[in-house]
C-alpha positions in Angstrom: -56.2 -38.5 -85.9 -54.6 -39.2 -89.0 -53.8 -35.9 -91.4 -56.1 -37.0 -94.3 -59.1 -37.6 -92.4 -58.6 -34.2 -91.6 -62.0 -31.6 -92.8 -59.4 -28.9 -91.4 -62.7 -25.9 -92.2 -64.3 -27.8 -90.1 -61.7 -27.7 -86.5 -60.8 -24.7 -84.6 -57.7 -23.2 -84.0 -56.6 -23.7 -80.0 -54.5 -21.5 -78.4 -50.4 -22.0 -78.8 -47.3 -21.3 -76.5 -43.7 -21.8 -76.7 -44.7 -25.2 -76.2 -46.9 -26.1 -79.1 -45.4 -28.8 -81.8 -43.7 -27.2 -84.7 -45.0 -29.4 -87.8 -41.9 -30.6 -89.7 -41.0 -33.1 -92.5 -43.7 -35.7 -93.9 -46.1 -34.7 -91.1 -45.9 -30.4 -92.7 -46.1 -32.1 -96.4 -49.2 -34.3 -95.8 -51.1 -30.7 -94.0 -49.8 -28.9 -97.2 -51.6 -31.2 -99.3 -54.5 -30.4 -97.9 -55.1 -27.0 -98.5 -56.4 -25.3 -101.9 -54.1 -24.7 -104.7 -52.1 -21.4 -104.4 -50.8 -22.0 -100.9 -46.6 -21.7 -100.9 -45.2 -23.7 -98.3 -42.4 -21.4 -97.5 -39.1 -22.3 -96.4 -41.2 -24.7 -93.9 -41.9 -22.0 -92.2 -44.8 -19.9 -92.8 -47.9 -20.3 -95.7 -48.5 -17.5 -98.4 -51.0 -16.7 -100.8 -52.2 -14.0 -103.2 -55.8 -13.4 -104.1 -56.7 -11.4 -107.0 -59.6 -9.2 -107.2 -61.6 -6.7 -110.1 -60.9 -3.5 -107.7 -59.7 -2.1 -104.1 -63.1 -2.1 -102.6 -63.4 -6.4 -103.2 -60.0 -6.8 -101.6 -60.7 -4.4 -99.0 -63.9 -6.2 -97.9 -62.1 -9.5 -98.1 -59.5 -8.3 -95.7 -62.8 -7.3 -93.3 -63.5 -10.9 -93.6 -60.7 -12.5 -93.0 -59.9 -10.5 -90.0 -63.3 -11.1 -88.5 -62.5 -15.0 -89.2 -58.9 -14.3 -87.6 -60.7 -12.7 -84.6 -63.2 -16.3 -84.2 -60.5 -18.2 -84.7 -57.7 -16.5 -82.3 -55.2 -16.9 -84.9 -54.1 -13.8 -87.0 -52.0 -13.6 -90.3 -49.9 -10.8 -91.9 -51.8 -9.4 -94.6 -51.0 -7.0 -97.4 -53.6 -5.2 -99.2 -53.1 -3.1 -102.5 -55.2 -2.4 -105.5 -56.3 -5.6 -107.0 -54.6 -8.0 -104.9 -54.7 -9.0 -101.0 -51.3 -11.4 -99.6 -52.1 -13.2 -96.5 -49.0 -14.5 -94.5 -49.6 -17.0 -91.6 -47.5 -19.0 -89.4 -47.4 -19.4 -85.8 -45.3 -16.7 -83.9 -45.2 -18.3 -80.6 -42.6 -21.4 -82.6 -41.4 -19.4 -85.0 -42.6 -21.9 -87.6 -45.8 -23.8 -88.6 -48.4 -26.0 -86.2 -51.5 -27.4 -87.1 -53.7 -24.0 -86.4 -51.8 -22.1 -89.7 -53.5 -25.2 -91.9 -56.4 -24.7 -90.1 -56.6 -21.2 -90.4 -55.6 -20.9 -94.3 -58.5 -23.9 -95.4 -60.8 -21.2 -93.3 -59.7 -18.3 -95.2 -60.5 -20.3 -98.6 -63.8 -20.9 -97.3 -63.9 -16.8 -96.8 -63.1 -16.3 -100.7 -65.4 -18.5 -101.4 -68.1 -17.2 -100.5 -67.5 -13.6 -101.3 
């Protein structure tokens, strides 16, 4: 399937190993595109972004909700949580890099902010 007929909220993550495709070059650009605004591709290896909220308590029950969606999903990011702000980290550990389940996984975690 080609990357922009991609509804990547709408596929589930699958289980990786040592074997899984690390995505790299045009194929990890055209995935990029796809995701909401604020993703950093970093160093083509791992996906950042910072949300910003009005207290602790919002990011704290975003953080609930994105590790509930992390649990569904079997995919799990790093994620920082301070007063005001919550950093979410993902990339896939088993490469070492990025694969198709950390563009998956951040354009799922959108769809979490969204509807807090």
């Amino acid at each position: 399937m080609a990357t922009d007929e991609l509804d990547l909220r709408e596929r589930k993550c699958e289980a990786c190993s040592a074997e899984t495709p690390t995505l790299t070059g045009d194929e990890l650009y055209k995935y990029h595109d796809k995701l909401e605004e604020g993703w950093k591709l970093v160093d083509d290896h791992h996906l950042e972004k910072s949300y910003s909220f009005k207290n602790f308590r919002q990011g704290l029950d975003f953080t609930v909700k994105i590790g509930e969606m992390s649990e569904e999903e079997g995919h799990h990011p790093d994620i920082y949580l301070t007063w005001g702000e919550v950093r979410l980290k993902v990339f896939t550990h088993s490469i070492d890099g990025l694969s198709e389940n950390d563009f998956i996984w951040a354009a799922k975690a959108e769809a979490v902010y969204e509807e807090l």
